[in-house]
Each structure stands twice: as C-alpha cells, then as structure tokens.
C-alpha positions in Angstrom: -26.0 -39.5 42.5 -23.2 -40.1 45.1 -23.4 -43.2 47.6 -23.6 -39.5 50.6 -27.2 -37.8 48.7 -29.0 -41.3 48.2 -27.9 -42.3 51.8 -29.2 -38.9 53.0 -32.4 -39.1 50.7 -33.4 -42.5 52.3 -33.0 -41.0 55.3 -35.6 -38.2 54.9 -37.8 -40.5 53.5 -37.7 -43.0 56.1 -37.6 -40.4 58.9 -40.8 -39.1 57.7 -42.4 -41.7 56.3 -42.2 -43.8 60.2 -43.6 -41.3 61.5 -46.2 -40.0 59.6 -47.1 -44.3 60.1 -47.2 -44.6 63.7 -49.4 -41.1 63.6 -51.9 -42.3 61.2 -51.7 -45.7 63.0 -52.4 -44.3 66.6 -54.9 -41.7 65.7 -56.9 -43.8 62.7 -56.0 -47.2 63.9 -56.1 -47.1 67.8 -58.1 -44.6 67.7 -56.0 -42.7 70.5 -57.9 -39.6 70.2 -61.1 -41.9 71.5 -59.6 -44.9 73.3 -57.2 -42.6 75.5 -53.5 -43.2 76.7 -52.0 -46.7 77.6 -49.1 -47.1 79.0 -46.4 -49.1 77.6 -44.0 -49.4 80.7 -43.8 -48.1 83.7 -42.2 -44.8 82.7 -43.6 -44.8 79.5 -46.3 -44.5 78.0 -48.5 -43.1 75.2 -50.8 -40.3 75.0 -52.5 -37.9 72.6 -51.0 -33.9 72.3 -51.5 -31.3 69.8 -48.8 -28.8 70.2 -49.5 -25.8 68.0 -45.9 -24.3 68.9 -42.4 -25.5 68.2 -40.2 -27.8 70.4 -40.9 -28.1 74.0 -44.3 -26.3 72.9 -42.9 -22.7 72.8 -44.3 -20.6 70.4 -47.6 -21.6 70.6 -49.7 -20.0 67.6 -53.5 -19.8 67.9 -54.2 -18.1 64.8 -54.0 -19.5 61.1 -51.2 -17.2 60.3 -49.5 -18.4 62.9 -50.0 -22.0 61.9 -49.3 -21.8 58.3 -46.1 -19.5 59.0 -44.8 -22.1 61.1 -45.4 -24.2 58.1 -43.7 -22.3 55.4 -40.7 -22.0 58.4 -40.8 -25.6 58.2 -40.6 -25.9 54.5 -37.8 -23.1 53.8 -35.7 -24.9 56.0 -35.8 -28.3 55.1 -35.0 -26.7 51.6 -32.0 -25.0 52.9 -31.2 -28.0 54.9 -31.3 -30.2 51.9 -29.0 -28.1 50.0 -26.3 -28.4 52.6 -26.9 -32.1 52.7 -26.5 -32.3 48.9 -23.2 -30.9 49.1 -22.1 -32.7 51.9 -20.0 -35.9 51.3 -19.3 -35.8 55.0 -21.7 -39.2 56.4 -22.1 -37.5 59.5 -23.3 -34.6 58.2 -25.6 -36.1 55.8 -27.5 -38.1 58.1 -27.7 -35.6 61.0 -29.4 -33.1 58.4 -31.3 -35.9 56.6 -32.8 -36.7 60.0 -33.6 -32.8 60.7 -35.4 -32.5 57.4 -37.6 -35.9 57.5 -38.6 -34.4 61.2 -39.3 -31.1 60.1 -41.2 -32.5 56.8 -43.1 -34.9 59.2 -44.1 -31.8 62.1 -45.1 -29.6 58.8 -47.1 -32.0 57.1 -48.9 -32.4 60.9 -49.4 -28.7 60.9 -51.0 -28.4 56.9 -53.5 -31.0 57.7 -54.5 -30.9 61.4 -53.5 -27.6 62.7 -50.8 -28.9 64.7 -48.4 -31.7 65.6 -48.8 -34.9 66.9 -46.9 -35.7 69.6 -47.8 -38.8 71.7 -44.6 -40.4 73.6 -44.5 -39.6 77.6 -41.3 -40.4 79.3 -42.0 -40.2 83.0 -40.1 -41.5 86.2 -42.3 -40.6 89.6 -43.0 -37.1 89.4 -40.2 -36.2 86.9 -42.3 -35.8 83.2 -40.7 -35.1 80.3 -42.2 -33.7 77.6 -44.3 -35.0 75.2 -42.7 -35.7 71.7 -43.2 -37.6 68.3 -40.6 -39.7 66.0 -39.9 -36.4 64.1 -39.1 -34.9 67.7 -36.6 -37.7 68.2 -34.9 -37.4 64.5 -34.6 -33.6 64.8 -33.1 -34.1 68.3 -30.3 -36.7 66.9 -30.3 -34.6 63.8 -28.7 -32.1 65.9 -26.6 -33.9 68.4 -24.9 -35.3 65.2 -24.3 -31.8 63.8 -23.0 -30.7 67.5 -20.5 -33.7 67.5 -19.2 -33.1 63.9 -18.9 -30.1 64.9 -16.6 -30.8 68.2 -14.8 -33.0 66.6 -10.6 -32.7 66.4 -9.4 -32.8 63.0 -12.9 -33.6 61.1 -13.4 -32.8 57.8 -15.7 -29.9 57.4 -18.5 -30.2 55.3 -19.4 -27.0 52.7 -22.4 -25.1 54.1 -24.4 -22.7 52.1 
C-alpha cells in the first residue's frame, strides 16, 4: 500500500470514527436529547437537530424510501470516492476525498440507525445563525474546499479520476 492510500485510509477512519464519538457522547452521554443545549461561547453553542435532508437541510425526506435512498446515495459515493482516492498519489487529493468519504460514511451510518443525522454545532453572532452542522458536515466542507483549490491551482499535478 502506498504512503498516499494508508494516509487517505486513516483519514476516513478518523473522520468518521470522531464523529460518530462525539454523537454517541452527546446523545448517550450528555444526554443532549434530555438535558437540552448549552452553550459553549458566546456564539457557540450546542444543540440537538435531526435533519432528514442533505446539507443545509434541503431535501428533506419524510418517507423510508426517502431515507434509505439517501443512504444508498451516501454509500455509492463514498465507493466511487474511494476509488478515485486509491488512484490518487496526489496528497491533496487524497485527503480532501478521504475527508468527503469519512463524512459521508458518518451522515449514512446517522441515517441507517436513527432515521436521520445528527447535527448539533450552532455558530451564531446576534441575530446572524448559521446552520446547524456535525464533524462530518465540517470534513465534507474541507473535503471539498481542498478539491476546489487543487483544482485552481497553476501548474498542479492532476490526479486520475474515474
């Protein structure tokens, strides 16, 4: 295995495995669900949301066909994802798309066993409130900021896509 695929591998594993932690910690340990938000700062703070759509809650699905196509969305592409990543010796590349697929493993798993995601960070600044988001949010968002500045680059080396 080359020094890019087990870079890229820990990457997906660590992505989803934090945050598939902190969920299980703040709905099982805190008990969020029961005890409520709490604020961590003055523009921050932590709350309990089940978002049964995609980013920035569009596509909300209130069916079971819904949910569990959203699921095998999830799952084709983190496979089609991974194969890009595998052929990738580009770093850039390989951790951008490890990052998407440990975020989109981490919202699918949400969706198999609770019906939706858990999303739970609340950035706010007076009456400015941005949406409400998770660590897999976060790792797709960077996942893809990565890909968009690879991308822009002058002169980088283009990884193979599938």
């Amino acid at each position: 295995m080359t020094p890019a695929r087990r870079l890229g591998a820990l990457i997906v594993a660590l992505t989803f495995v934090l945050d598939q932690a902190l969920k299980l910690w703040l709905l099982f340990g805190l008990k969020l669900a029961e005890e409520g938000p709490f604020q961590l700062a003055s523009f921050l703070e932590i709350v309990l949301a089940w978002n049964r759509g995609i980013s920035y809650g569009l596509f909300q699905q209130s069916t079971d066909i819904g949910r569990w196509a959203l699921v095998v969305l999830s799952i084709v592409a983190a496979v089609w994802l991974w194969r890009w990543m595998w052929r990738s010796d580009d770093r850039l590349t390989v951790v951008s798309l490890a990052l998407i697929i440990g975020g989109a493993l981490g919202n699918g798993l949400d969706r198999m066993v609770y019906g939706a995601v858990v999303d739970f960070v609340h950035v706010h600044v007076g009456s400015f409130s941005w949406y409400i988001f998770n660590i897999a949010d976060a790792a797709i968002v960077f996942g893809v900021l990565g890909l968009l500045y690879e991308s822009l680059r002058p002169g980088a080396n283009r990884s193979k896509t599938v």
